[in-house]
C-alpha positions in Angstrom: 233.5 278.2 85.7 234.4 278.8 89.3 236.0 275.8 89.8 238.0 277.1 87.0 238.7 280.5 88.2 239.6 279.2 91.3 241.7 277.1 89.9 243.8 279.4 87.9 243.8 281.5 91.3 245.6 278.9 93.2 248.3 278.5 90.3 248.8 282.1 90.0 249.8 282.2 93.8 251.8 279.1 93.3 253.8 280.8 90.6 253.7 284.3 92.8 255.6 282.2 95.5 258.1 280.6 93.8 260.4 283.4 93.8 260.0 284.1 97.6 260.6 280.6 98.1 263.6 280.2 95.9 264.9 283.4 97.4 264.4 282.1 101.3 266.2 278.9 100.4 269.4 278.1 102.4 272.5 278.7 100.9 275.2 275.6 102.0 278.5 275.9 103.0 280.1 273.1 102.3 282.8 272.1 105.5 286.0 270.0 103.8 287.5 267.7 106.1 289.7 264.3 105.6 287.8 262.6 108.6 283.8 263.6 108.5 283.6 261.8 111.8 284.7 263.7 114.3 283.3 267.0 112.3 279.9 266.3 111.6 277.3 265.7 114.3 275.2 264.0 112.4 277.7 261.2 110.8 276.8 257.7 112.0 278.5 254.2 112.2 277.4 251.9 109.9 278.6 249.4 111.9 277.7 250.7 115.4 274.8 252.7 114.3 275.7 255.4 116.8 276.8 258.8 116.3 280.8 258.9 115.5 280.9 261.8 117.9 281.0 259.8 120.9 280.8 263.5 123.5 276.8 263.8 123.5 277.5 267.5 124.7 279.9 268.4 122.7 277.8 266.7 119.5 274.6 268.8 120.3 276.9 272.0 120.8 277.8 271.6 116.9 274.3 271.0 116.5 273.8 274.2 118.4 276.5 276.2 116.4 275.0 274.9 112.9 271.6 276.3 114.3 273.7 279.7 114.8 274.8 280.1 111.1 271.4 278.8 110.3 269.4 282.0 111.8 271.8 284.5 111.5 273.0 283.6 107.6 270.2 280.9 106.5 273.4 279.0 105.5 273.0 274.9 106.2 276.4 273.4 106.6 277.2 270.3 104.7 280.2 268.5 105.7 282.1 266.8 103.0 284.6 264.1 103.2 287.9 264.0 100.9 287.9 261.1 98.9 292.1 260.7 98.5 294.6 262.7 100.2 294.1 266.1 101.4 297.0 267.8 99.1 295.5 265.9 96.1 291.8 266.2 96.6 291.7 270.0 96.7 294.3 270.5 94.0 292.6 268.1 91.4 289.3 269.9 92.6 290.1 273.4 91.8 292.0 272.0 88.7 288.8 270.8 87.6 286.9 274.3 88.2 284.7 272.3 90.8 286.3 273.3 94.3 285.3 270.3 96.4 284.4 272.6 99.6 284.2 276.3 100.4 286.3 275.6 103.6 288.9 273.2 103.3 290.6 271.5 106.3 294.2 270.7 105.8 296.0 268.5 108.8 298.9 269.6 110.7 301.1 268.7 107.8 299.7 269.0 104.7 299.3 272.9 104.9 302.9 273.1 103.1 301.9 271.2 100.4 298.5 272.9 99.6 300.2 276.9 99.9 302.6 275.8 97.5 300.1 274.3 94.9 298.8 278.0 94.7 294.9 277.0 95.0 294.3 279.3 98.2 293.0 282.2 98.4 294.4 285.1 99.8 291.9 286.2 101.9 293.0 290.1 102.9 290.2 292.2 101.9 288.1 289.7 104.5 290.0 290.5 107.4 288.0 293.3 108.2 285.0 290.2 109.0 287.6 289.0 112.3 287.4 292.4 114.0 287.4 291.6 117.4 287.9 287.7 116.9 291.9 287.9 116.8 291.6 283.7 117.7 291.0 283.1 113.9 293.3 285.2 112.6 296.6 283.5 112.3 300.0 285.3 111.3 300.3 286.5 107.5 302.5 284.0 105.3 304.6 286.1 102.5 302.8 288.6 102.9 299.2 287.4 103.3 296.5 286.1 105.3 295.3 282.3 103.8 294.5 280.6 107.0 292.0 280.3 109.2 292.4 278.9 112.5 290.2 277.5 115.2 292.2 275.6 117.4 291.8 277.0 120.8 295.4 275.3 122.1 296.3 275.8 126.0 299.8 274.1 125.3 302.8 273.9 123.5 303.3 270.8 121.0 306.3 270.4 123.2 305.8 271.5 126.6 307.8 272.6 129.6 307.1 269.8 132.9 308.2 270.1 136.0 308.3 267.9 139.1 307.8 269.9 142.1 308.2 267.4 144.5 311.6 266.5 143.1 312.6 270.2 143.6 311.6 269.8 147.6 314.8 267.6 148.0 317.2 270.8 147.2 317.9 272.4 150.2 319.6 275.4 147.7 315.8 276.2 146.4 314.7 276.9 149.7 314.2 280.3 151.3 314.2 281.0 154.7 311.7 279.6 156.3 312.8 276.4 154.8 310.0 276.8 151.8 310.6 275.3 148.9 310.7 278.1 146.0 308.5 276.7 143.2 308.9 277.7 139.3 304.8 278.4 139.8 306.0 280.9 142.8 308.8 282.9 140.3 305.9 283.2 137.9 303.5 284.8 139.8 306.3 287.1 141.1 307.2 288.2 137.7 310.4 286.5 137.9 310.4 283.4 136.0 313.0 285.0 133.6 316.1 283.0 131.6 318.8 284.4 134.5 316.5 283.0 137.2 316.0 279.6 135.1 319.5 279.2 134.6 320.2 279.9 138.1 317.4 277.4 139.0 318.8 274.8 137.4 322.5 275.6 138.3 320.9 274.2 142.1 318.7 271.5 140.8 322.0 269.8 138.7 324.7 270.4 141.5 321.8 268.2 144.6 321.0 265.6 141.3 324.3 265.2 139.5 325.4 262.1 141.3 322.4 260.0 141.8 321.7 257.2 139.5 318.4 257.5 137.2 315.9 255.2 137.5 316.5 251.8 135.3 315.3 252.2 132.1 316.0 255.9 131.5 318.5 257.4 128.6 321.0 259.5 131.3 322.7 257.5 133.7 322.4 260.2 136.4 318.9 262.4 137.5 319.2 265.9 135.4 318.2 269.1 136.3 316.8 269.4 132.4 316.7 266.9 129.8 315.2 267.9 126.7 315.4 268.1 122.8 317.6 270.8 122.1 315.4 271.7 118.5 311.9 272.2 120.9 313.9 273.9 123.5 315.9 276.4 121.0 312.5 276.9 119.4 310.9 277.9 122.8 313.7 280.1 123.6 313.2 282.0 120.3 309.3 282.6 120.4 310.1 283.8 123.8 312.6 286.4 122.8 310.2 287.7 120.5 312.1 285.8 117.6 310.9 282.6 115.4 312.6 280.9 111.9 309.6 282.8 110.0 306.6 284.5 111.8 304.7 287.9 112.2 307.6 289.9 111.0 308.4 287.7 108.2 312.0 285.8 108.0 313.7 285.9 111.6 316.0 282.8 111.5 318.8 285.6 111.5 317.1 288.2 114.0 319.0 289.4 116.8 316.4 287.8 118.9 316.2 284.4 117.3 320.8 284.2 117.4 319.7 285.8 121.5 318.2 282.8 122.0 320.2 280.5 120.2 323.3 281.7 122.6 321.2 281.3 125.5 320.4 277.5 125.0 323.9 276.9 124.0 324.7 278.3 127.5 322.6 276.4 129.7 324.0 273.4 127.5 327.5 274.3 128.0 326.8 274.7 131.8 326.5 271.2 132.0 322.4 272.3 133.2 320.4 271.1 130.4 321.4 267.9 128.2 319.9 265.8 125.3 317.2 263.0 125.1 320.7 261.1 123.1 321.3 261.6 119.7 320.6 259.5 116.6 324.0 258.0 114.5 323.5 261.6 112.4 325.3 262.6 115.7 323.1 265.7 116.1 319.4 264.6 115.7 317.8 264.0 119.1 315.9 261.1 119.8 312.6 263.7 120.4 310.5 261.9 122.9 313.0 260.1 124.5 313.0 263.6 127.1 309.2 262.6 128.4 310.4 259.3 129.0 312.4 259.9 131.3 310.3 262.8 132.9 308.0 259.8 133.7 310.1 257.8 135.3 311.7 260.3 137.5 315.1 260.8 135.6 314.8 264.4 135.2 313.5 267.4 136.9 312.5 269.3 134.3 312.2 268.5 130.5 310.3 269.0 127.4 307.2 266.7 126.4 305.3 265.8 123.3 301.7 266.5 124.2 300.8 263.6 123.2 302.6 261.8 126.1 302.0 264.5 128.6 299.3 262.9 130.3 300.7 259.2 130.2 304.0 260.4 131.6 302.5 262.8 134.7 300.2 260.1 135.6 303.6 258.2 136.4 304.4 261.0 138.2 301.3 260.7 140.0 301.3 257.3 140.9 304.5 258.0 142.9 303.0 260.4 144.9 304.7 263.0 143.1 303.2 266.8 141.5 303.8 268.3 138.7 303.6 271.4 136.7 303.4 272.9 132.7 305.1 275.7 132.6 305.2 278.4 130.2 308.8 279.1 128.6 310.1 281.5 130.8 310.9 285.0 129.3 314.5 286.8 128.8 315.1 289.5 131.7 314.7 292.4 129.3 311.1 291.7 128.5 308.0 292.4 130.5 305.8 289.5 131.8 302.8 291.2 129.3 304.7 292.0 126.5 303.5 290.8 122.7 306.9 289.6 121.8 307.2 287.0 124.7 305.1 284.1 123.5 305.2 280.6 123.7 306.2 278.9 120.0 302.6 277.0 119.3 302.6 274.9 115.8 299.7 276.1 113.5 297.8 272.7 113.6 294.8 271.6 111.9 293.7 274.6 109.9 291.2 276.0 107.4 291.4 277.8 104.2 289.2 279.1 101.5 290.1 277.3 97.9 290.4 279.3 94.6 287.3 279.0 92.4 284.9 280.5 95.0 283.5 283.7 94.3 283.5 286.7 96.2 280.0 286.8 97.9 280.5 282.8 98.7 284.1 283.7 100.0 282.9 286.7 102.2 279.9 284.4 103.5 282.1 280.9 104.2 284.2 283.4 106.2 281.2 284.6 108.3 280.1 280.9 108.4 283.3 280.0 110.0 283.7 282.8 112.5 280.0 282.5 113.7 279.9 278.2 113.9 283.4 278.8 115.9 282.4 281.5 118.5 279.1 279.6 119.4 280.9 276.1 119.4 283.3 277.4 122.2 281.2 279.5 123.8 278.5 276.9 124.5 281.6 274.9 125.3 282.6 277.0 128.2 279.3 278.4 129.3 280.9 282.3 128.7 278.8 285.0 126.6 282.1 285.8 124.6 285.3 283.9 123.3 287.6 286.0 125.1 286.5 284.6 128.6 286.7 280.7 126.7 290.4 279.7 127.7 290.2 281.1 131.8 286.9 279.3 131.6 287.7 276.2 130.7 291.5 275.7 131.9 290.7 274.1 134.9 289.2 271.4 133.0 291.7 271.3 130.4 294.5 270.8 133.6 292.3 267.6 134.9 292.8 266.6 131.5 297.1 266.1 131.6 296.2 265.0 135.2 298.2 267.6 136.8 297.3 268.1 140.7 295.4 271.5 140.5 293.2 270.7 143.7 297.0 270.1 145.9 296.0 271.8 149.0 299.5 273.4 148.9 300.9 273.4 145.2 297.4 273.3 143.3 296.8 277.2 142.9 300.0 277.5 141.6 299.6 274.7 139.0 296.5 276.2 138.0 297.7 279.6 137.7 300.9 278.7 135.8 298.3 276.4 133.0 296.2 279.7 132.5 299.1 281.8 131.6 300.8 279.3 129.5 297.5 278.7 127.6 296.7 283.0 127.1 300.2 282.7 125.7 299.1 279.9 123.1 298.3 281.7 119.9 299.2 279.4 116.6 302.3 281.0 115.4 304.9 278.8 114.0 305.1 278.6 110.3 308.5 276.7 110.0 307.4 273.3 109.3 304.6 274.7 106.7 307.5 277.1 105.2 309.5 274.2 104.7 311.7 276.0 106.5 312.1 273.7 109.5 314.6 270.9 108.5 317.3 273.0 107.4 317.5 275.1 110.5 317.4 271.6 112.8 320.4 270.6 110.6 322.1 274.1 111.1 321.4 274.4 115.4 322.3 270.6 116.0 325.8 270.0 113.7 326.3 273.7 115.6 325.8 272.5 119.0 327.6 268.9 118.4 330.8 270.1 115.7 329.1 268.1 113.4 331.0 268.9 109.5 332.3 271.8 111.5 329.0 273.8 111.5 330.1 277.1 113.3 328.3 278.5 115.6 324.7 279.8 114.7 325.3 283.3 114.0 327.9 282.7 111.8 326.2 279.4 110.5 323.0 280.8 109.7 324.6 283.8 107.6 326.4 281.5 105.6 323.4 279.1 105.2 321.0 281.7 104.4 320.2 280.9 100.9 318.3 278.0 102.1 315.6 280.1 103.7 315.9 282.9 101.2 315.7 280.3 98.1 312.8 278.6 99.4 310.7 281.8 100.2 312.0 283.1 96.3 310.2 279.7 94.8 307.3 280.1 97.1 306.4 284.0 96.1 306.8 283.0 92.7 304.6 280.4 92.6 301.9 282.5 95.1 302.2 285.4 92.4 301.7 283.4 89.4 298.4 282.5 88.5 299.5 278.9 87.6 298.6 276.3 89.9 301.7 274.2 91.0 302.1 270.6 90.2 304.0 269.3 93.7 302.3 266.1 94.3 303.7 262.7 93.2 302.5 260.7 90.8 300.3 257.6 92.3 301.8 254.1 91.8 300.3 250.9 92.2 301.9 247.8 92.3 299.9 244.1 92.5 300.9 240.6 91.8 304.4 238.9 93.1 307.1 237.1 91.5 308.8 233.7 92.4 311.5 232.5 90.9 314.0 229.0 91.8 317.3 230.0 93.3 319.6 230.9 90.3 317.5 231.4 87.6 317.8 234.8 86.1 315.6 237.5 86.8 315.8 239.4 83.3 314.6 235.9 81.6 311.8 235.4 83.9 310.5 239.0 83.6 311.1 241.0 80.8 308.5 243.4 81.7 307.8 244.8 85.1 305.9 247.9 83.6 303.0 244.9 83.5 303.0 245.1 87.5 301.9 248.9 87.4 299.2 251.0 87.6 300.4 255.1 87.6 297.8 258.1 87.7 298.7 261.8 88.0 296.4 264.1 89.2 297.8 266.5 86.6 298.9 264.5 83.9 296.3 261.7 84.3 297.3 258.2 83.4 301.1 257.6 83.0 302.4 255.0 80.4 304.0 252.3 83.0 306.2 251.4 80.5 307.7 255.2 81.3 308.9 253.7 84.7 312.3 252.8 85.6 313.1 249.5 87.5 315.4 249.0 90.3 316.1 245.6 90.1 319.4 246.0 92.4 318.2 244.4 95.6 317.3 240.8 94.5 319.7 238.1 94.9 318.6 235.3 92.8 321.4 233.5 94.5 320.1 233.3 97.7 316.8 232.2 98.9 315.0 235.2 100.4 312.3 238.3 99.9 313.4 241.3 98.1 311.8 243.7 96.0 311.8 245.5 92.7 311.0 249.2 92.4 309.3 250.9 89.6 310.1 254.5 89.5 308.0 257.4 87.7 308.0 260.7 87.2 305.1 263.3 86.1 305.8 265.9 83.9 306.5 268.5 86.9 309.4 265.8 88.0 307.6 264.7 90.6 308.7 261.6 91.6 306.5 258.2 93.2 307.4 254.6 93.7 305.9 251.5 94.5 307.4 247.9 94.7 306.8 244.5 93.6 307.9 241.2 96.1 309.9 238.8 94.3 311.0 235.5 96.3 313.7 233.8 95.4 312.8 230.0 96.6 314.7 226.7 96.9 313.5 224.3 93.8 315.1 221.5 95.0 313.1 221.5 98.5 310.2 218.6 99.0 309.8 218.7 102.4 306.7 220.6 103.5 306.4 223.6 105.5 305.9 224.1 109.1 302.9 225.8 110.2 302.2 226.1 114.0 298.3 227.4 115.3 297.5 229.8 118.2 297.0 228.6 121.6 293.7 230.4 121.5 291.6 229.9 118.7 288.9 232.9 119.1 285.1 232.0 118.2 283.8 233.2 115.2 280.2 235.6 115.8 277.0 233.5 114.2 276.2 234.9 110.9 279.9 236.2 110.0 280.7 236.0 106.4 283.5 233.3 105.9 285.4 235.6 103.4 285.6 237.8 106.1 287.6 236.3 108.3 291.4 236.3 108.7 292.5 233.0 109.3 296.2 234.0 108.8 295.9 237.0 111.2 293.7 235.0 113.9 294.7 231.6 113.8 298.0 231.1 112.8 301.0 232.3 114.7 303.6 231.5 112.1 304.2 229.3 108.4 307.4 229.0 107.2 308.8 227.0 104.5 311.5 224.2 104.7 313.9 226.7 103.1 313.1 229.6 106.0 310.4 231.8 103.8 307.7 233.1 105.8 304.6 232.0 104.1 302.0 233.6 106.4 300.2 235.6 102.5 300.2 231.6 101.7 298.0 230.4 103.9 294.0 229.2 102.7 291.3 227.2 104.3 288.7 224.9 103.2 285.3 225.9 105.0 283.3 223.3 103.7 282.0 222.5 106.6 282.0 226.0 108.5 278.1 226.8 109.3 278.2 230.5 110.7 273.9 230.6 110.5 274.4 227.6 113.6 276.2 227.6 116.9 278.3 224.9 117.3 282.4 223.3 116.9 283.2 223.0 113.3 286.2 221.9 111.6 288.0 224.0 109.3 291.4 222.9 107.4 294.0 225.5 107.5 296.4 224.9 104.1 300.3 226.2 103.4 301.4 226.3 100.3 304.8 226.7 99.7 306.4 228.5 96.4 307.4 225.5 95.4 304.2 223.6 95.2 304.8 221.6 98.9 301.7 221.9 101.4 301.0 221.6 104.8 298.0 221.1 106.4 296.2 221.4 109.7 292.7 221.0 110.8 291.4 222.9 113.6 288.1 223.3 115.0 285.9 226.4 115.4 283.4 227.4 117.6 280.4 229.5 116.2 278.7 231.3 119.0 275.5 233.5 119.2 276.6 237.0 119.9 
């Protein structure tokens, strides 16, 4: 009877607990991102076995920050991987009514495509949760706050570099002591300002003009500035407190934005500042051609991709030469502190919260992300508060881009100049997600080259205005709607190839290419590939060669997606058999590979071509009868080409298996 009694104790207070239990159980916030491996600490290699964050520190500081939300919320974080594309994974999520995250990473990119499906939340009545953490916060879009941001950037995606040493040559930059004024020295005298610049350059253009660049470069002559006129309009315009659409809305027309416009046109017309070249459009620049010739000494000063900022000032470096990132100097009526002189800073990778998620969740993900943020970069820098995080950590962020912060003479100055470009960094250029962006580079560059007689900007963008006006109309109407919006392209498959004898005809040998399809909507689901249409327009069947047929469909939105089928046209009366010619190294093959695995094509062959010139390298086969990968040793292995008319070629080679 005790046993009994005590029994029915023990199950009592198992049943008593449950509840506590169940209510002291995590709640998980699920972290979207289309590459798990640099996000989650705890994602492994499956090849490697080791962590895919390679940084031990910086891996244990997310560790540190999950730890963070996980005594101050009792939220675990789960990090979830997109199986597709971003832009279709979360719309075909929320279309389902099972949001595949609570917070969704889009890439630089994709964020256009996402807004305008309508599945973000507008998350307003949570800004209250960023008091004093202004870094998340970026600028409202039509009049709302989706994003979140946590990129902490400390430079332009297109920054302004500047080889001091070059500048020691012009004896009109000197003062008088003989000291060579630098751009860092102007900025920490509060006078790095456009009339300065201009002036600046004026000197730098009129020692330069007449010596020859360095082979390889674009110009033919050294240049005070070489840039990309779109980055460097751009730059000019965040600077004057304007944008193409920011904090204040639409500004492609602003008094501030046309200011800026004028000014660039000046400097341009001054013969100080030219383009990287231009594409055969006659207006589009050829965007990184500007760094290129930074590197090799070409131009003074110019703007870079930051991508190739580090590659390109190491060439400085290597010739002895410094070099400095400068912020975007301001216009002369603004003050060195003021909020409307910024540097132009793309939004980048960024985070949102999609529809389907309720309140408390929503309110909670947003905590999540502001707390896992703060302690990530504050661990990161060693401060006790994010404010302090970008002073902290610049002068490691300047070793980075290799620029010369511990020069005896110059490196303060460096340093100094990297700090204040970074405190100016706050994501704030919507044009590319606005899909605002390519009509205004059409409108600046046929404006500054004549091109179709494009006036000039304030009278072109007045008279282009619908373009910007139109697409914000379509976007509010789809963000006020409660409809989600169909933009994403139907998927299209293609497999298989057709071969067909010089002059046969096509429409006899193929009378249906809908059989080469395979079409899926994320709306519409599958899509009948008889529904396609077939370009068949670029196949000559009179001439031997590879072309391609296109199958063409549409979803029910209009969305349009492609794919296309190969079809070689081969010569039937041809006997002879093709050539095929081997590497002159044949690697070794690791003991224990799997024979399927390997690509003899890609490793072993460095061309096969048919008698009657088609390349036949997605021809090639070999017979591995004799291969043994489970013992080192030689083996031989015959390497087959089979040509589309049935002729074959064939070459043994021999293989070394070796013990890893």
């Amino acid at each position: 009877m005790k046993k009994l009694v005590a029994l029915f104790m023990t199950l009592v207070m198992v049943l008593l607990c449950v509840p506590v239990l169940a209510e002291n159980a995590p709640t998980v916030i699920r972290m979207g991102t289309h590459w798990k491996p640099e996000l989650d600490p705890h994602n492994i290699d499956e090849t490697t076995g080791n962590f895919t964050i390679g940084d031990e520190e910086d891996r244990l500081i997310r560790i540190a920050a999950e730890d963070a939300v996980r005594e101050k919320y009792n939220v675990e974080i789960e990090y979830v991987q997109y199986a597709q594309d971003t832009r279709s994974e979360l719309v075909l999520s929320v279309l389902a009514g099972n949001p595949v995250c609570d917070l969704a990473l889009m890439w630089n990119g994709s964020e256009n495509t996402v807004l305008a499906q309508n599945i973000l939340q507008p998350l307003d009545k949570y800004v209250d949760l960023y008091d004093g953490a202004a870094w998340m916060l970026p600028d409202k879009v039509y009049g709302h706050n989706y994003f979140l941001n946590a990129n902490q950037s400390f430079t332009q995606y297109f920054s302004l570099l500047v080889n001091l040493t070059m500048l020691e040559q012009v004896d009109a930059l000197k003062d008088a002591d003989g000291n060579t004024i630098y751009p860092t020295d102007l900025l920490e005298k509060d006078e790095w300002t456009w009339s300065t610049f201009k002036d600046y350059l004026t000197k730098i253009q009129a020692f330069y003009g007449n010596t020859p660049a360095p082979d390889g470069a674009k110009v033919s002559t050294v240049q005070a500035y070489e840039t990309d006129h779109r980055y460097a309009t751009l730059s000019a315009m965040y600077a004057n407190g304007g944008a193409i659409y920011g904090a204040k809305g639409l500004q492609v027309n602003s008094k501030e934005s046309i200011e800026a416009v004028q000014y660039i046109k000046s400097l341009r017309d001054a013969g100080v500042m030219v383009d990287c070249g231009v594409y055969d459009d006659g207006y589009t620049p050829q965007w990184c051609e500007s760094g290129n010739d930074f590197g090799r000494g070409a131009t003074v000063f110019a703007e870079c991709p930051i991508w190739m900022i580090k590659s390109h000032i190491d060439e400085c470096t290597a010739r002895g030469e410094s070099v400095a990132l400068m912020p975007w100097p301001r216009p002369d009526n603004l003050a060195k502190d003021s909020e409307d002189y910024r540097q132009v800073i793309s939004v980048g990778d960024i985070w949102g919260v999609l529809k389907g998620i309720d309140e408390e969740k929503t309110e909670l993900a947003v905590k999540v992300f502001r707390t896992y943020w703060e302690t990530y970069y504050e661990l990161k820098a060693h401060v006790a508060d994010m404010s302090e995080y970008k002073e902290a950590m610049a002068e490691t962020e300047a070793m980075k881009y290799g620029l010369d912060i511990f020069n005896e003479k110059l490196g303060d100055g460096i340093l100094n100049a990297f700090i204040f470009n970074s405190e100016k960094c706050v994501p704030n250029d919507f044009a590319n997600l606005l899909g605002m962006r390519d009509p205004w580079d059409r409108i600046v560059g046929k404006g500054f080259y004549g091109v179709e007689g494009m006036p000039s900007y304030e009278v072109a963008i007045e008279a282009n205005m619908n373009q910007f006006t139109d697409t914000m109309a379509q976007m509010e109407a789809i963000l006020g709607s409660n409809e989600l919006h169909d933009n994403q392209a139907p998927s299209v498959a293609a497999e298989g190839y057709v071969s067909i004898a010089k002059g046969e005809n096509l429409e006899t040998m193929v009378e249906d290419w809908s059989i080469f399809f395979h079409v899926e909507d994320g709306f519409d689901g599958i899509i009948d590939p008889m529904s396609g249409t077939f370009d068949t327009s670029k196949v000559d069947v009179n001439t031997v060669g590879k072309y391609t047929v296109k199958g063409i469909y549409a979803d029910k939105a209009g969305n349009e997606g492609s794919a296309k089928v190969p079809v070689i046209v081969f010569d039937a009366e041809n006997k002879t058999a093709p050539t095929v010619t081997m590497k002159e190294e044949l690697p070794p093959v690791a003991m224990d590979t799997n024979v399927l695995d390997i690509d003899w094509a890609g490793k072993y062959v460095e061309s096969a071509v048919s008698a009657d010139g088609l390349d036949l390298m997605d021809k090639i086969t070999a017979n591995v009868s004799e291969l043994d990968t489970s013992t080192p040793g030689e083996y031989p292995v015959e390497i087959v080409v089979t040509d589309y008319n049935y002729n074959t070629a064939n070459v043994t080679i021999t293989v070394s298996v070796v013990a890893e």
